[in-house]
GUTI-841154 format. One record per atom (N, C-alpha, C, O): residue number from 0; atom name; x, y, z. Coordinates in pm, 1 decimal. Layout:
GUTI-841154
SEVEX, nr, atom, c1, c2, c3
SEVEX, NUM, CA, X, Y, Z $
...
***
This chain:
GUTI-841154
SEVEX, nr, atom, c1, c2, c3
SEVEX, 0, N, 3756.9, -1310.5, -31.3 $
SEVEX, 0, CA, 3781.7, -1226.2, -148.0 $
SEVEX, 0, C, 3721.5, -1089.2, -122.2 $
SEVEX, 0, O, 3616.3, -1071.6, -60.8 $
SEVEX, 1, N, 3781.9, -1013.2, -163.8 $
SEVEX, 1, CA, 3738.6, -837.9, -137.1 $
SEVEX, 1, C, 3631.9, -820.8, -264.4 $
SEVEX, 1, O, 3659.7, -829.7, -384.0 $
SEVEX, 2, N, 3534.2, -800.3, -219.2 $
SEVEX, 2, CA, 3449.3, -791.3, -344.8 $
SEVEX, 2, C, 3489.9, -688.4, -468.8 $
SEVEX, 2, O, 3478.1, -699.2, -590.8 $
SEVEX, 3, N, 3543.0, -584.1, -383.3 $
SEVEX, 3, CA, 3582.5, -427.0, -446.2 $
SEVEX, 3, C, 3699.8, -503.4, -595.8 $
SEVEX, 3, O, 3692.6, -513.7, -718.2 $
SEVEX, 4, N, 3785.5, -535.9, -498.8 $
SEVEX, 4, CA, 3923.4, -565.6, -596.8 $
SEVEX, 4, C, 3914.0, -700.2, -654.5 $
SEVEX, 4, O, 3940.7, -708.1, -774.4 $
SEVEX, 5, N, 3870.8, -841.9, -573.0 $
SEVEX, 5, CA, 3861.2, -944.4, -589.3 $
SEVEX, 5, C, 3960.0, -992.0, -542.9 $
SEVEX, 5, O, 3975.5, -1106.4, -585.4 $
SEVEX, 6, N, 4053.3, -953.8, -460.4 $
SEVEX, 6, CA, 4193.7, -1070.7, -454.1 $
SEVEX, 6, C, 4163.8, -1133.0, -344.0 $
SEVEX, 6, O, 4092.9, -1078.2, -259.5 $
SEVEX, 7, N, 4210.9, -1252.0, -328.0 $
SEVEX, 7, CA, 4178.4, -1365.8, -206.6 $
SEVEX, 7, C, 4182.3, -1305.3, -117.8 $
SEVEX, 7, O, 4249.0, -1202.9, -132.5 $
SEVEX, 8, N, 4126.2, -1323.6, 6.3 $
SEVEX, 8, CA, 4151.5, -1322.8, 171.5 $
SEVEX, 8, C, 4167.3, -1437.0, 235.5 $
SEVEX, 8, O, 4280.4, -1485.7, 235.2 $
SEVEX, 9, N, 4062.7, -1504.2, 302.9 $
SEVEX, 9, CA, 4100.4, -1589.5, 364.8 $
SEVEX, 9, C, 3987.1, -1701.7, 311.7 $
SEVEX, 9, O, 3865.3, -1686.4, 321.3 $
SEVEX, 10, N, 4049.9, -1808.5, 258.1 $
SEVEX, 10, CA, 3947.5, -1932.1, 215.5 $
SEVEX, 10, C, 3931.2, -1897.2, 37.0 $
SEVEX, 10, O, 4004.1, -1816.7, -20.9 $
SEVEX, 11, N, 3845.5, -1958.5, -15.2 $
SEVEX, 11, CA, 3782.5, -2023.7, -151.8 $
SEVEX, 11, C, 3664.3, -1885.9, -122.7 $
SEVEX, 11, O, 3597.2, -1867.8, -21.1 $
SEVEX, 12, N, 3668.0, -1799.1, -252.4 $
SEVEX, 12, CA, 3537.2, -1742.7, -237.2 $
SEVEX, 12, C, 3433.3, -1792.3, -403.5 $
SEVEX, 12, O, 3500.0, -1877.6, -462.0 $
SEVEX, 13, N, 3365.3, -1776.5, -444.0 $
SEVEX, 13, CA, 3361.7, -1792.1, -606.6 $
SEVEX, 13, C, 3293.4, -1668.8, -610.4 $
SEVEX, 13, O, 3192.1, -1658.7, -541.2 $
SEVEX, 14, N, 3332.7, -1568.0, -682.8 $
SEVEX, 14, CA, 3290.4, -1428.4, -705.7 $
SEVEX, 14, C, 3207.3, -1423.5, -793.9 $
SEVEX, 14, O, 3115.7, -1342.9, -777.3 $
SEVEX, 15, N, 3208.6, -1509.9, -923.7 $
SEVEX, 15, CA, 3155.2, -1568.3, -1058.5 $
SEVEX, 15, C, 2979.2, -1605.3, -951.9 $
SEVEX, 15, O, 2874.5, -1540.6, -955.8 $
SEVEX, 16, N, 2997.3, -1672.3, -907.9 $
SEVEX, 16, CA, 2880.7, -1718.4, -833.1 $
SEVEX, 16, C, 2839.5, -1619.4, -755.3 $
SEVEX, 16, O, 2730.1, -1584.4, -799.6 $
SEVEX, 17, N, 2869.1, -1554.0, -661.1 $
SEVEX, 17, CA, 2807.4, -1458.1, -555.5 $
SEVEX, 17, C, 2747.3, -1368.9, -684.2 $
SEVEX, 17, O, 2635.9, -1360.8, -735.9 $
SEVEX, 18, N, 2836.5, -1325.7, -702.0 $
SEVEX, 18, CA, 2755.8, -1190.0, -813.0 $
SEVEX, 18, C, 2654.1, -1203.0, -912.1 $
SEVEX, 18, O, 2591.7, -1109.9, -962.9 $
SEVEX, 19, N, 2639.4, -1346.4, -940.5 $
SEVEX, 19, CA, 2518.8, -1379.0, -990.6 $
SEVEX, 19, C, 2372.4, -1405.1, -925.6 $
SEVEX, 19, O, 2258.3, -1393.3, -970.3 $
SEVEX, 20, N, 2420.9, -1442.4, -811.3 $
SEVEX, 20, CA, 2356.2, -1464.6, -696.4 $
SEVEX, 20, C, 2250.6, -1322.9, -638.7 $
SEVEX, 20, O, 2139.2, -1301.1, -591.2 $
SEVEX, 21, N, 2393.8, -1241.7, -688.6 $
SEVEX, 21, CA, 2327.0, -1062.1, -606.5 $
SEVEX, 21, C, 2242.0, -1011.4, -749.1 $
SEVEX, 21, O, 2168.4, -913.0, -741.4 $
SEVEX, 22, N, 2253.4, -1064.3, -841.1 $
SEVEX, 22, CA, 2203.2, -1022.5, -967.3 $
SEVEX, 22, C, 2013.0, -1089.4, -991.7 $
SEVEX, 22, O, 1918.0, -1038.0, -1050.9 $
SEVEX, 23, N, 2023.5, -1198.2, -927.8 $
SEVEX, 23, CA, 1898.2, -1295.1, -938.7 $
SEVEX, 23, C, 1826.9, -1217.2, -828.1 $
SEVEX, 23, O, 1709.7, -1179.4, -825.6 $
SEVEX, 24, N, 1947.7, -1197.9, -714.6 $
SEVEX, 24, CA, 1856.7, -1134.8, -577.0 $
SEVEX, 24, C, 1770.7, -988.7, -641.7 $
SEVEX, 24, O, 1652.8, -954.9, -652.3 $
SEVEX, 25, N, 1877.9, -941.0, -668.9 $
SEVEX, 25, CA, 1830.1, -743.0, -693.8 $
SEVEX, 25, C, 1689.1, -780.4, -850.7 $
SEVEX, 25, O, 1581.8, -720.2, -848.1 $
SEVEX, 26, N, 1717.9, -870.9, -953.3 $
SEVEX, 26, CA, 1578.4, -917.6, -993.8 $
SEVEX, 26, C, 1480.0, -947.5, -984.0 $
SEVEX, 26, O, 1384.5, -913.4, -1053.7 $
SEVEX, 27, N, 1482.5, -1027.9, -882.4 $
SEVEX, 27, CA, 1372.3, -1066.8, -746.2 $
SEVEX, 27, C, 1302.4, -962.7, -708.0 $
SEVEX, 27, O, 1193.7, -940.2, -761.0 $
SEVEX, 28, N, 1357.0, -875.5, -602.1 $
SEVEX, 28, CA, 1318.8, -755.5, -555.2 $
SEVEX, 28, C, 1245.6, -674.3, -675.4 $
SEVEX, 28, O, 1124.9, -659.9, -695.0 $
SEVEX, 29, N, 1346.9, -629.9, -743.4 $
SEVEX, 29, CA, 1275.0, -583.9, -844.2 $
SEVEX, 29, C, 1112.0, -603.8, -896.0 $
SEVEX, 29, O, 1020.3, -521.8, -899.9 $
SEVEX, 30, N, 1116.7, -743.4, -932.4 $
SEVEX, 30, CA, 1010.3, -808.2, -1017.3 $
SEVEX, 30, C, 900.2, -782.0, -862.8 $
SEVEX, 30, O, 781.0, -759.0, -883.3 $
SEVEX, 31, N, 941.3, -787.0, -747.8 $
SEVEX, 31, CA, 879.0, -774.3, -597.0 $
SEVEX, 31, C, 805.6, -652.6, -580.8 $
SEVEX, 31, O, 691.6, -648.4, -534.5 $
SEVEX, 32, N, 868.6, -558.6, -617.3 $
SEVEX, 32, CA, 821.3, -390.8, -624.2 $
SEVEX, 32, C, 732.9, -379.1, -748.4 $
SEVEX, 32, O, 625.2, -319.5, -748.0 $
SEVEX, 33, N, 781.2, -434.5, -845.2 $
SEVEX, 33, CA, 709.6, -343.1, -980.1 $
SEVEX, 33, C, 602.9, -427.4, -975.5 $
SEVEX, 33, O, 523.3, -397.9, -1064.7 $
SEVEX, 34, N, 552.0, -559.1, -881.6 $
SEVEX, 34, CA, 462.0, -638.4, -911.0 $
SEVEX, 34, C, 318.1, -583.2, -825.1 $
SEVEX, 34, O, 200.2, -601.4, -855.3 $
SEVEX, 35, N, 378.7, -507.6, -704.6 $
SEVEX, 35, CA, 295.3, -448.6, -608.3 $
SEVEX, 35, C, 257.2, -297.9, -685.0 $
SEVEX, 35, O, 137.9, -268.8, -693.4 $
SEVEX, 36, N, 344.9, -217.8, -732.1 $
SEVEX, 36, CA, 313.1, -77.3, -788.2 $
SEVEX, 36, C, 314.3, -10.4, -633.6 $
SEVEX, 36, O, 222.9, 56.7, -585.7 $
SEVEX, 37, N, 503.9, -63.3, -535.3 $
SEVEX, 37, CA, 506.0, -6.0, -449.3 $
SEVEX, 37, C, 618.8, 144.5, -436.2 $
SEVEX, 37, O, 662.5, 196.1, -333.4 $
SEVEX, 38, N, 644.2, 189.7, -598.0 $
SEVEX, 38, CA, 709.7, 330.6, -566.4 $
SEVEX, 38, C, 633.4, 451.7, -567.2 $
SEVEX, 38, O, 705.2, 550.7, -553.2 $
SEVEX, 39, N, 538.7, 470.7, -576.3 $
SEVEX, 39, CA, 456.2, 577.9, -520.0 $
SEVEX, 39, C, 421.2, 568.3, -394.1 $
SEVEX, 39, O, 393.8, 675.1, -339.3 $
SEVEX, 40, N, 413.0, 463.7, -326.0 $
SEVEX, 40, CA, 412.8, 493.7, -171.1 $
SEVEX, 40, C, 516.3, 463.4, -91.9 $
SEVEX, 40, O, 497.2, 462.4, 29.7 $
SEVEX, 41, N, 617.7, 439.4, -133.7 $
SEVEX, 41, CA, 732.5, 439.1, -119.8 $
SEVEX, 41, C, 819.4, 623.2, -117.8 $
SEVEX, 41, O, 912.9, 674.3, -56.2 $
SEVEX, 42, N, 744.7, 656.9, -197.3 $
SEVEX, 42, CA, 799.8, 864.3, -223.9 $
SEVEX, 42, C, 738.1, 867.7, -127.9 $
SEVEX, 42, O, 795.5, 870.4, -19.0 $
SEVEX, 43, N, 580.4, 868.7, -139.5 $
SEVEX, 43, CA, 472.4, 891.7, -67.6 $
SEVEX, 43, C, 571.9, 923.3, 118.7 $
SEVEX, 43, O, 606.6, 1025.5, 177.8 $
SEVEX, 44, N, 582.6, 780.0, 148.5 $
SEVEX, 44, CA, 619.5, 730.3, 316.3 $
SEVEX, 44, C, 709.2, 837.2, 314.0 $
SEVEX, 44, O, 692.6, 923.3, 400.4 $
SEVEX, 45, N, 834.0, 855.9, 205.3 $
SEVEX, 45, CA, 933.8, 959.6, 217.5 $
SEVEX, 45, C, 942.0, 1087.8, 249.0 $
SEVEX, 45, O, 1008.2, 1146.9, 334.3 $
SEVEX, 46, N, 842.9, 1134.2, 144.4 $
SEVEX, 46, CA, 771.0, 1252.6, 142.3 $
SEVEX, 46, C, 739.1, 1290.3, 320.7 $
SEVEX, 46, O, 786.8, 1384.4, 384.3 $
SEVEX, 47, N, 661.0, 1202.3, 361.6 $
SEVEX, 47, CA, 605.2, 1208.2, 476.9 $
SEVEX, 47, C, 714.6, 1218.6, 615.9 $
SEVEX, 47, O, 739.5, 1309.4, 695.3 $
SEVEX, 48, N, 742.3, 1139.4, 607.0 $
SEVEX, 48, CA, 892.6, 1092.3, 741.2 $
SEVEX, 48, C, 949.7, 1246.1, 738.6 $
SEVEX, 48, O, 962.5, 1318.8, 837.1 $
SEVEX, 49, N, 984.2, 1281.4, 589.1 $
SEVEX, 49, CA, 1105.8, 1423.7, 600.0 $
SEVEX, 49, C, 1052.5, 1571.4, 642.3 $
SEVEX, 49, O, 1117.3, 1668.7, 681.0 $
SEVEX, 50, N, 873.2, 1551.1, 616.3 $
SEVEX, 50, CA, 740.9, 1674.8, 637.5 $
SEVEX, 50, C, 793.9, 1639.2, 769.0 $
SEVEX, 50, O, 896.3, 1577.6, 739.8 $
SEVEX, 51, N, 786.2, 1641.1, 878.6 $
SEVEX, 51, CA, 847.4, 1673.8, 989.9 $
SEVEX, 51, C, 920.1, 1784.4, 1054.1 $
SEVEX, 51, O, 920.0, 1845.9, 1160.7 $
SEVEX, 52, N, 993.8, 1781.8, 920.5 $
SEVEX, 52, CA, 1103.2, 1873.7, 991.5 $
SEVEX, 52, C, 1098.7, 2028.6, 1015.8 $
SEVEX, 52, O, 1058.0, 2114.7, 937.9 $
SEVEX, 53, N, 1169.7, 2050.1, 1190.8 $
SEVEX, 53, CA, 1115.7, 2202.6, 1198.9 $
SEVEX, 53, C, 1239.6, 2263.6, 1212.2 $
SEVEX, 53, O, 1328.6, 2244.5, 1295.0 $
SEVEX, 54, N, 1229.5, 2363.1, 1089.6 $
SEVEX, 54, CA, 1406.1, 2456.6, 1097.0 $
SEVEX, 54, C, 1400.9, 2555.2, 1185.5 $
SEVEX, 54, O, 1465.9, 2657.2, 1162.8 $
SEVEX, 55, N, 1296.9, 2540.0, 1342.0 $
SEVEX, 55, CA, 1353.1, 2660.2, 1424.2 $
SEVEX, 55, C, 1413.9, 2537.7, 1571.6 $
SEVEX, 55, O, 1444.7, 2566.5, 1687.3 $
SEVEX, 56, N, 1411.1, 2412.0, 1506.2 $
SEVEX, 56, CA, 1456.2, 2301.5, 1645.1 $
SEVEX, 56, C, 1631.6, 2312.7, 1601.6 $
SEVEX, 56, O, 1634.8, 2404.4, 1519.6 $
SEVEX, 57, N, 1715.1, 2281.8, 1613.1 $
SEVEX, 57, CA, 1846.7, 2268.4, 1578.0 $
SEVEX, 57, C, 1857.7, 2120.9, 1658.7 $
SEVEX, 57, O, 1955.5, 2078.3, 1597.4 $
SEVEX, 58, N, 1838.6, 2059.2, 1713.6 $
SEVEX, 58, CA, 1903.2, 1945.2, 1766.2 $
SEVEX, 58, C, 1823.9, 1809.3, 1723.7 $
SEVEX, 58, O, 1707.0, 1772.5, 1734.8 $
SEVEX, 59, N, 1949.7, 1748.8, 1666.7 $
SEVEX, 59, CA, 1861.2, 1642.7, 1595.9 $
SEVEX, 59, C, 1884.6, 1488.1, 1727.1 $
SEVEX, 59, O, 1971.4, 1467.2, 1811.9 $
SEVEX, 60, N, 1785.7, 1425.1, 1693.5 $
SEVEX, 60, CA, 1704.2, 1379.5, 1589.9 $
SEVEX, 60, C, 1522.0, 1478.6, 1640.4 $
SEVEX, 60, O, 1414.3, 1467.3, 1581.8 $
SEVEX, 61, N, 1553.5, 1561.5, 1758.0 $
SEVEX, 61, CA, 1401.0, 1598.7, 1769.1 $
SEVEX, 61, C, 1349.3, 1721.9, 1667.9 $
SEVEX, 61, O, 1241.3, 1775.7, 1691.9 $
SEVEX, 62, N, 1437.7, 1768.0, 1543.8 $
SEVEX, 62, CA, 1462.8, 1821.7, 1498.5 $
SEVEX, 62, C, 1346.3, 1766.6, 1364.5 $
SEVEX, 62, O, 1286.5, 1841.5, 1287.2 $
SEVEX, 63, N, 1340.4, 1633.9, 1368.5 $
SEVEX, 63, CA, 1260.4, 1581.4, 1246.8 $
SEVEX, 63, C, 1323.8, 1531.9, 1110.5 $
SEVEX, 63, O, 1440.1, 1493.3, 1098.9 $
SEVEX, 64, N, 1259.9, 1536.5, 1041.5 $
SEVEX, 64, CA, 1284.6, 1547.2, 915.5 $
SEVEX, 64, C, 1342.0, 1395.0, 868.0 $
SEVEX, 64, O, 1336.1, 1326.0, 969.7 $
SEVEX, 65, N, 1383.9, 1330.6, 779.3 $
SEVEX, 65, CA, 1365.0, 1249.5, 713.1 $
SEVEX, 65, C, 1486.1, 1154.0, 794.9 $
SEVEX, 65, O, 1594.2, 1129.8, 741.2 $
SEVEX, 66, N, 1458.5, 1116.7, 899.0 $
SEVEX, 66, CA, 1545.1, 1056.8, 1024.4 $
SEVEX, 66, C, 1456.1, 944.3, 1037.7 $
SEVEX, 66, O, 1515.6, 896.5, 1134.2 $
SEVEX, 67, N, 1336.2, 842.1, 1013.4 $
SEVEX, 67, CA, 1284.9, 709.7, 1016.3 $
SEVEX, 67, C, 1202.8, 712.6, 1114.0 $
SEVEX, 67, O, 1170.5, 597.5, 1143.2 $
SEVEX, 68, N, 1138.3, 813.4, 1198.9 $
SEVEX, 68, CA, 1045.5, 827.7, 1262.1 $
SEVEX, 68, C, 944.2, 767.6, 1200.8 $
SEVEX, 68, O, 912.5, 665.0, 1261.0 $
SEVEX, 69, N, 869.7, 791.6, 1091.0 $
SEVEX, 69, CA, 755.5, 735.9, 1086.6 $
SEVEX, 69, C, 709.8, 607.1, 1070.5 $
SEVEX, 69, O, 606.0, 559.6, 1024.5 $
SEVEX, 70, N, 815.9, 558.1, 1121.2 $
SEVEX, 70, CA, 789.1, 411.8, 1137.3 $
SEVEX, 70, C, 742.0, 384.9, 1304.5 $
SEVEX, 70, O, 743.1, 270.1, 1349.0 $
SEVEX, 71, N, 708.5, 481.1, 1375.0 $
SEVEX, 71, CA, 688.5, 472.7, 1500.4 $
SEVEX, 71, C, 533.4, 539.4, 1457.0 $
SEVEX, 71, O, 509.2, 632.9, 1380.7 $
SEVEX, 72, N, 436.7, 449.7, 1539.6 $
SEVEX, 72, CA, 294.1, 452.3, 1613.4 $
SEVEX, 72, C, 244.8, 620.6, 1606.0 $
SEVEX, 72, O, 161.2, 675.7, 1534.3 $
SEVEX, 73, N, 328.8, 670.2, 1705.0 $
SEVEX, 73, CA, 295.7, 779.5, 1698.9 $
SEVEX, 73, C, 290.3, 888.2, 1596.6 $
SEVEX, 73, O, 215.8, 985.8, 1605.9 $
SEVEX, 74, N, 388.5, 861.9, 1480.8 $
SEVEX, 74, CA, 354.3, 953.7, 1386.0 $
SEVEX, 74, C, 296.5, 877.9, 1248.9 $
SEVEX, 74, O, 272.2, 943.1, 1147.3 $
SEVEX, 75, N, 279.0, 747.7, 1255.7 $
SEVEX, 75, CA, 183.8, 685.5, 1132.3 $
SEVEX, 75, C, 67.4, 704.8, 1189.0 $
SEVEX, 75, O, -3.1, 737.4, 1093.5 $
SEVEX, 76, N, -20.0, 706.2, 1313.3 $
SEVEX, 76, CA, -137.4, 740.9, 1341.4 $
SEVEX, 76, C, -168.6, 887.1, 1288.4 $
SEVEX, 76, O, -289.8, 906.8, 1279.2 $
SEVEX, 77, N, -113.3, 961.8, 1262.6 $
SEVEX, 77, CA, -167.0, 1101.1, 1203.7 $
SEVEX, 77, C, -276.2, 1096.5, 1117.4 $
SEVEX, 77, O, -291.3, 1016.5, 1025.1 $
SEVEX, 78, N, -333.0, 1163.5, 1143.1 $
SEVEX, 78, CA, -450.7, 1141.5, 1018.2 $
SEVEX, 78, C, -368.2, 1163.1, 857.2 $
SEVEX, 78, O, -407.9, 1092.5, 764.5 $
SEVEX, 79, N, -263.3, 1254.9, 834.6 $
SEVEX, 79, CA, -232.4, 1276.6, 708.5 $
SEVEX, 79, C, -110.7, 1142.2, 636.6 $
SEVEX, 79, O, -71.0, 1110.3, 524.5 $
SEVEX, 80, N, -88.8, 1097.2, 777.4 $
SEVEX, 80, CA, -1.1, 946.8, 714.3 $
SEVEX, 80, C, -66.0, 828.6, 684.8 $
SEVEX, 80, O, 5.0, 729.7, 666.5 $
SEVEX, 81, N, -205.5, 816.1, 674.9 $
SEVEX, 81, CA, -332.6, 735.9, 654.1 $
SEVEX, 81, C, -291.4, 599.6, 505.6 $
SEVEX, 81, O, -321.7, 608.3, 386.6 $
SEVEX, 82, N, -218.4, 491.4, 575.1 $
SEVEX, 82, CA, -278.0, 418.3, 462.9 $
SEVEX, 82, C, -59.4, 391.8, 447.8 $
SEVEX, 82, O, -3.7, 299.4, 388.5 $
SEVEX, 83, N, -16.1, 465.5, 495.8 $
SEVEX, 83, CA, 164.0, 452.7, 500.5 $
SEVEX, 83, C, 229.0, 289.5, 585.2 $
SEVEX, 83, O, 339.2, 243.3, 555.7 $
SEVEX, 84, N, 146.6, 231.7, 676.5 $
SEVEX, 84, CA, 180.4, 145.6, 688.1 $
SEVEX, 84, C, 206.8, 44.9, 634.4 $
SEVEX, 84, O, 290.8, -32.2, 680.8 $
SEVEX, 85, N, 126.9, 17.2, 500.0 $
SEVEX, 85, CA, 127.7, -108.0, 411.9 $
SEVEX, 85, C, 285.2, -35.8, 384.9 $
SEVEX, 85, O, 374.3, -119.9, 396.8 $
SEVEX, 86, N, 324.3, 73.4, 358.3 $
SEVEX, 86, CA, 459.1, 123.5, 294.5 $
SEVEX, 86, C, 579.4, 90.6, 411.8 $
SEVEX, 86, O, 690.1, 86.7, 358.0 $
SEVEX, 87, N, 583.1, 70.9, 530.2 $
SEVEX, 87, CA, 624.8, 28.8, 626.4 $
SEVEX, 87, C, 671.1, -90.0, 657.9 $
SEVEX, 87, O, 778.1, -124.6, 707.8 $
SEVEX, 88, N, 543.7, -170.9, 610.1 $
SEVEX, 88, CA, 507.2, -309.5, 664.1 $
SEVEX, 88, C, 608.2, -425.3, 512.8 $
SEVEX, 88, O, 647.2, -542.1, 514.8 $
SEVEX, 89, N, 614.5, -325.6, 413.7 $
SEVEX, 89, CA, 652.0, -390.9, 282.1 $
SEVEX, 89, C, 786.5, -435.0, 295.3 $
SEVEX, 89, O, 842.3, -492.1, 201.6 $
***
């Protein structure tokens, strides 16, 4: 079943079920985040990853900026990304 439209493809899908399924999931998560008080370091990590970026490089990705680098060693060791790994690791 095409989730978009719903019309069959190939086999039995139950859409009634999946989508409840994605509804319990995205609650989960939810209740997962707001239980930690993980969207401030969540901006925070963001904030950080995109501070990178230098507008006299033109070629990306050495260019910086909010491209998922700071999930690499070398730029969570910074002294100013101090404490971003738990935001990483989540």
């Amino acid at each position: 079943v095409c989730l978009l439209c719903e019309k069959p493809r190939m086999g039995k899908f139950d859409v009634v079920a999946y989508k409840q399924a994605l509804a319990a999931a995205r609650a989960d998560m939810r209740q997962a985040v707001d239980s930690v008080n993980f969207f401030p370091i969540a901006v925070r990590l963001a904030w950080h990853d995109s501070g990178s970026y230098d507008v006299s490089n033109s070629s990306w990705p050495e260019c910086g900026g909010a491209n998922g680098s700071i999930r690499f060693a070398e730029e969570l060791d910074h002294g100013a990304n101090a404490g971003l790994i738990k935001a990483k690791n989540f």
